[in-house]
N, CA, C and O atoms as a GROMACS GRO file, in nm:
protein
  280
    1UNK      N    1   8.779  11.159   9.828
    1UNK     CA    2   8.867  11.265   9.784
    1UNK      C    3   8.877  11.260   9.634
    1UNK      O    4   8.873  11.155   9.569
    2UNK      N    5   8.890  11.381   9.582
    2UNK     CA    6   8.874  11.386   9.419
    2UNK      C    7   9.036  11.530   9.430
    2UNK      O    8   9.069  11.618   9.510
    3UNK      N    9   9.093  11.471   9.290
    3UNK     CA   10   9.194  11.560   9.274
    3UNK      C   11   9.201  11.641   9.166
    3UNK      O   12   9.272  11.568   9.098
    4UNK      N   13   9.183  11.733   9.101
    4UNK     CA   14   9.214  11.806   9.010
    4UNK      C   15   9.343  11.843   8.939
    4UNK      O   16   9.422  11.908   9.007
    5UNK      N   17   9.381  11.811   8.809
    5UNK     CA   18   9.463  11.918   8.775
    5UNK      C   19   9.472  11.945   8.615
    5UNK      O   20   9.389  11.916   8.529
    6UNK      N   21   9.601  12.010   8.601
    6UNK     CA   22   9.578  12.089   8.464
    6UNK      C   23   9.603  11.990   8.381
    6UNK      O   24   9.674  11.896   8.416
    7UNK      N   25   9.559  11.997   8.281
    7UNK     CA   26   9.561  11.874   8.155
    7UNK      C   27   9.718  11.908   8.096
    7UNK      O   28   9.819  11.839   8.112
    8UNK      N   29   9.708  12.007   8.038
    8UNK     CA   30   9.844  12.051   7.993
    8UNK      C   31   9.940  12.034   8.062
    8UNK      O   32  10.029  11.963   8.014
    9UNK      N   33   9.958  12.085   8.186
    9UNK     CA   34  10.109  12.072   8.246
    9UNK      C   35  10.080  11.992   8.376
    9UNK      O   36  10.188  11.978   8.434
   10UNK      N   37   9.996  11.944   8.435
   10UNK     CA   38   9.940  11.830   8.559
   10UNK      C   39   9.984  11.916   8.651
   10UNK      O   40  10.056  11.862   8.735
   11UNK      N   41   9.963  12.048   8.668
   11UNK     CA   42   9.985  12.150   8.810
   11UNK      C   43   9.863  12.132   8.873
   11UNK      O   44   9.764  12.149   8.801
   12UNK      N   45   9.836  12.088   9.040
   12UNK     CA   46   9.767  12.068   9.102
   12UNK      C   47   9.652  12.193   9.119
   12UNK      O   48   9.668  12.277   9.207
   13UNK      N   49   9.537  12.199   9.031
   13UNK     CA   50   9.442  12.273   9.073
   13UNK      C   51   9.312  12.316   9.202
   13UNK      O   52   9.261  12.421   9.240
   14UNK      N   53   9.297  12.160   9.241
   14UNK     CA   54   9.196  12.182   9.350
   14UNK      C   55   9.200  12.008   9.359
   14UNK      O   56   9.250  11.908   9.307
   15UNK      N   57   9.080  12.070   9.499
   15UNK     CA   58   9.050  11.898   9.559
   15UNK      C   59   8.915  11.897   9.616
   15UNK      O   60   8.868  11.992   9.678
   16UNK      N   61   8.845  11.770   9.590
   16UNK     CA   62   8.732  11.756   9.731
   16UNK      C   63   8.755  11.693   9.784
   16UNK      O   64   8.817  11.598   9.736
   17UNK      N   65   8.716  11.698   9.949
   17UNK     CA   66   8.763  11.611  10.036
   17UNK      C   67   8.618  11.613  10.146
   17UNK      O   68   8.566  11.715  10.192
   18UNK      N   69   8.591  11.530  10.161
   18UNK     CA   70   8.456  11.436  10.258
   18UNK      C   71   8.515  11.394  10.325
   18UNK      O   72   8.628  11.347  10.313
   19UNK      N   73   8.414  11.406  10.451
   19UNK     CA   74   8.441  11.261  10.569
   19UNK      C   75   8.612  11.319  10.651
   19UNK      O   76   8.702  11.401  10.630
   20UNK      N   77   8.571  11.204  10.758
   20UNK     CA   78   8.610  11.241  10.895
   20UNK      C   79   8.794  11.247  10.877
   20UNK      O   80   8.835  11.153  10.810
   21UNK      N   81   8.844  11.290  10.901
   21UNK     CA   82   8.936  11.360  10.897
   21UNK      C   83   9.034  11.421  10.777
   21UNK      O   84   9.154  11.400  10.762
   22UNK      N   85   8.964  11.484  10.714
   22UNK     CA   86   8.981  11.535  10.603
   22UNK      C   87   9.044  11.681  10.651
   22UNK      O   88   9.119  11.745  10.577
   23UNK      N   89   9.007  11.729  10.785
   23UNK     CA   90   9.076  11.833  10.833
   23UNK      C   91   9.254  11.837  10.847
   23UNK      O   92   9.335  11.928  10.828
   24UNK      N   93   9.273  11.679  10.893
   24UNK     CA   94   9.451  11.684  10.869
   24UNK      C   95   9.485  11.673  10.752
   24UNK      O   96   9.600  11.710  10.725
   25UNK      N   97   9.409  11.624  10.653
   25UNK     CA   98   9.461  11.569  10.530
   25UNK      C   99   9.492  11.768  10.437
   25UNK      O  100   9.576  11.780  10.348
   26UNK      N  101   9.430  11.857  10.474
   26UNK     CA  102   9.393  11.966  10.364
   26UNK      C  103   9.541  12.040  10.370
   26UNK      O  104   9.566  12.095  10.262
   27UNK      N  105   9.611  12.049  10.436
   27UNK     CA  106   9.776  12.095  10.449
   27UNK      C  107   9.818  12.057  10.328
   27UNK      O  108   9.870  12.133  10.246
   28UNK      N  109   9.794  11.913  10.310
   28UNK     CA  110   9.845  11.939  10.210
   28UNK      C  111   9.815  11.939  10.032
   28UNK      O  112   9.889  11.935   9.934
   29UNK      N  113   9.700  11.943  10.047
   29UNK     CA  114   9.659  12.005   9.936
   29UNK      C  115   9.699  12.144   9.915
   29UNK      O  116   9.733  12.188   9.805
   30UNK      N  117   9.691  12.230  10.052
   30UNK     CA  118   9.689  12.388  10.014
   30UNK      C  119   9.841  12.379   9.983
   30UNK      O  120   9.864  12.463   9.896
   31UNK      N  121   9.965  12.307  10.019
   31UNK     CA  122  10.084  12.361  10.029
   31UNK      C  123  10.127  12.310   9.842
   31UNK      O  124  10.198  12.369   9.761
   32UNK      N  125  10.032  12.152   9.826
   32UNK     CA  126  10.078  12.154   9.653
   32UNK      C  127   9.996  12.287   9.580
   32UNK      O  128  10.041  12.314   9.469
   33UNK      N  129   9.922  12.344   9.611
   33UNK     CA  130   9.850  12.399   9.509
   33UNK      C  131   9.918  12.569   9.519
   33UNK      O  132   9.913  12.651   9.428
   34UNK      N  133   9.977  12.590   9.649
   34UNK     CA  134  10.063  12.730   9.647
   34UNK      C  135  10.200  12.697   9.565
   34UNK      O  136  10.256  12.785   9.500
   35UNK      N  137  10.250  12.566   9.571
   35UNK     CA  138  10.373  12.527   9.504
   35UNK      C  139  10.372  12.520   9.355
   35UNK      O  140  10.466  12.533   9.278
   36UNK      N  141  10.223  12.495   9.326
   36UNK     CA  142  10.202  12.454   9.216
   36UNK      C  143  10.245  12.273   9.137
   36UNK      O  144  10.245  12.226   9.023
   37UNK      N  145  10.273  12.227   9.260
   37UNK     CA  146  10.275  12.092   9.256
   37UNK      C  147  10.174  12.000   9.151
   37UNK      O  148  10.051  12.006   9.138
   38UNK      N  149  10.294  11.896   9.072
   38UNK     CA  150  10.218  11.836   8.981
   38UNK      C  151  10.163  11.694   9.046
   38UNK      O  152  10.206  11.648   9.152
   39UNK      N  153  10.062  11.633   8.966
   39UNK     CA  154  10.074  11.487   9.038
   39UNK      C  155  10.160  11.394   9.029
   39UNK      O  156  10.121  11.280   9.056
   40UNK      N  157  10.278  11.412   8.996
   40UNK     CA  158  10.372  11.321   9.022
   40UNK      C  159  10.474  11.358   9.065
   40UNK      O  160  10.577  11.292   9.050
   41UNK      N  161  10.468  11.481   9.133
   41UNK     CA  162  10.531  11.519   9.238
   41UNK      C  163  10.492  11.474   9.371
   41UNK      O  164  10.556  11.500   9.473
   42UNK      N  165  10.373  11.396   9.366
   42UNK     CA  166  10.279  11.418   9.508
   42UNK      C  167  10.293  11.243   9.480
   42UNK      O  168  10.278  11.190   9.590
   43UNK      N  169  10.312  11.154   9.389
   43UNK     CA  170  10.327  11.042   9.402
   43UNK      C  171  10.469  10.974   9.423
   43UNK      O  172  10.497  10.856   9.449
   44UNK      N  173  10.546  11.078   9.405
   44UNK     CA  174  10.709  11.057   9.464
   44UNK      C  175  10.737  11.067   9.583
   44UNK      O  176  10.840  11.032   9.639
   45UNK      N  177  10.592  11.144   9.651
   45UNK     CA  178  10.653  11.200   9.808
   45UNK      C  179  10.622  11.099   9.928
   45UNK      O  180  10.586  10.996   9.871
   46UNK      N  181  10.619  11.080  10.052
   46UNK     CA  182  10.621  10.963  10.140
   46UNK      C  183  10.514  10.974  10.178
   46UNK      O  184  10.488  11.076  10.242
   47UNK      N  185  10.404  10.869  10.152
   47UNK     CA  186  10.291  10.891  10.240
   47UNK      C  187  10.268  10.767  10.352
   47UNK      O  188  10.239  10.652  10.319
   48UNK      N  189  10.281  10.802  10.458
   48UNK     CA  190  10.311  10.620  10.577
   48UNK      C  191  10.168  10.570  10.564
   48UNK      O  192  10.053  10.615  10.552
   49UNK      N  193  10.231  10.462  10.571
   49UNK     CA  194  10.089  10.336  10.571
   49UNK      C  195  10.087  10.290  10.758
   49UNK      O  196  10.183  10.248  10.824
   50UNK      N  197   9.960  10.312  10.799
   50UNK     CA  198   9.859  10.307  10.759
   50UNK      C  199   9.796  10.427  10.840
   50UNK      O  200   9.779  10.439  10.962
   51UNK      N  201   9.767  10.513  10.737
   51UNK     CA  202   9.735  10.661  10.789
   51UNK      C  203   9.611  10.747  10.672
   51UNK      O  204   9.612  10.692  10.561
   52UNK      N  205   9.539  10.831  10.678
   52UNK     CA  206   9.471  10.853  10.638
   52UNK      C  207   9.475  10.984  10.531
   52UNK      O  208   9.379  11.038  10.477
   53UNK      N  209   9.680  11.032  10.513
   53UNK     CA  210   9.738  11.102  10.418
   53UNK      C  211   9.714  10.970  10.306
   53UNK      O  212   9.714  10.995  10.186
   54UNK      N  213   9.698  10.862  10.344
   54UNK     CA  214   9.742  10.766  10.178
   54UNK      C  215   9.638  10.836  10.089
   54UNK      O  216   9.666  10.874   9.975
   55UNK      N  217   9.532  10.850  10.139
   55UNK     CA  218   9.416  10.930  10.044
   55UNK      C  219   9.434  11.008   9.929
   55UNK      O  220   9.370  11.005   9.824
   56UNK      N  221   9.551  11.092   9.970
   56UNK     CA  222   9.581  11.189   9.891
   56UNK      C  223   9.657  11.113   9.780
   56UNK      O  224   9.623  11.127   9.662
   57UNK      N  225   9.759  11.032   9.815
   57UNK     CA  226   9.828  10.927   9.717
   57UNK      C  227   9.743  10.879   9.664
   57UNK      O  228   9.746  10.910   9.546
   58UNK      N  229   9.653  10.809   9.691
   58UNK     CA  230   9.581  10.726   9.607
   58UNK      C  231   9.456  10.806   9.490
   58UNK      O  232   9.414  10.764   9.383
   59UNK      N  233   9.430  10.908   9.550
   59UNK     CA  234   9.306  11.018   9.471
   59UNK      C  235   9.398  11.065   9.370
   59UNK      O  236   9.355  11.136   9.280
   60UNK      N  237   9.566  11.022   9.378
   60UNK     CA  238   9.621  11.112   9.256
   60UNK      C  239   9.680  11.022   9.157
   60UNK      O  240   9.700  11.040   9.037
   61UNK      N  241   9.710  10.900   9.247
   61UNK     CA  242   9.762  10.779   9.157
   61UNK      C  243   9.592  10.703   9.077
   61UNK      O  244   9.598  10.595   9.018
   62UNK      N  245   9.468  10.774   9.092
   62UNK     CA  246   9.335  10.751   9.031
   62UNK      C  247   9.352  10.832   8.908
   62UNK      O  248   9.344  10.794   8.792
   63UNK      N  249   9.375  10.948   8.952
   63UNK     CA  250   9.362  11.090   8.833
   63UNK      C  251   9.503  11.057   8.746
   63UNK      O  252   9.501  11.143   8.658
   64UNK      N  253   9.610  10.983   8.729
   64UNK     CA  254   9.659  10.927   8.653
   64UNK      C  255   9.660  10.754   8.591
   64UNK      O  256   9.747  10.700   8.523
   65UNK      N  257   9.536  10.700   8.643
   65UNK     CA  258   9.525  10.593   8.633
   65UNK      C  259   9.634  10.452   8.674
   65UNK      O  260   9.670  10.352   8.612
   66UNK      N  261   9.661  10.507   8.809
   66UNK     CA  262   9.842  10.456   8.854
   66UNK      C  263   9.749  10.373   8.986
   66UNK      O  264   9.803  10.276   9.039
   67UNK      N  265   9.582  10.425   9.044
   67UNK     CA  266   9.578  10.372   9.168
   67UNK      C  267   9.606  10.206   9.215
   67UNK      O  268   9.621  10.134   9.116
   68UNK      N  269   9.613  10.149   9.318
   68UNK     CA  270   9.636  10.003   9.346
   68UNK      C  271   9.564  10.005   9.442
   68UNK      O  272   9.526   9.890   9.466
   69UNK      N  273   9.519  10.091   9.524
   69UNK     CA  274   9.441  10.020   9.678
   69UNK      C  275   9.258  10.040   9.659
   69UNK      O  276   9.183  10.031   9.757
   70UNK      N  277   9.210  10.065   9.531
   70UNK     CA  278   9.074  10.070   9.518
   70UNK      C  279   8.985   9.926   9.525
   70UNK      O  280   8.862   9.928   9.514
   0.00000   0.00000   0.00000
């Protein structure tokens, strides 16, 4: 998973997402990117361990240089 966003104001622009269940994970990409959700909005929010939403936490705590589970 790769995360995008705006340099200027960190509003969530886009994502890639590979591999096997990337179909539950895309909710919520589409719901930050209609919100306009920043990435540290998305690193405040609950992601349960051990589940395959951490992805999204961790692809955003990368794109701010915050990740820990690489």
């Amino acid at each position: 998973m790769k995360v995008i966003f705006d340099a200027k104001y960190g509003e969530w622009l886009g994502c890639h997402m590979i591999g096997a269940g990337v179909t539950d994970m895309i909710a919520e990409a589409v719901v930050a990117r209609k919100l306009e959700t920043t990435g540290h909005e998305i690193l405040k929010a609950i992601h349960p361990h051990p589940t395959m939403s951490e992805a999204v936490m961790e692809a955003v705590a990368d794109a701010y240089g915050e990740v820990i589970h690489l």
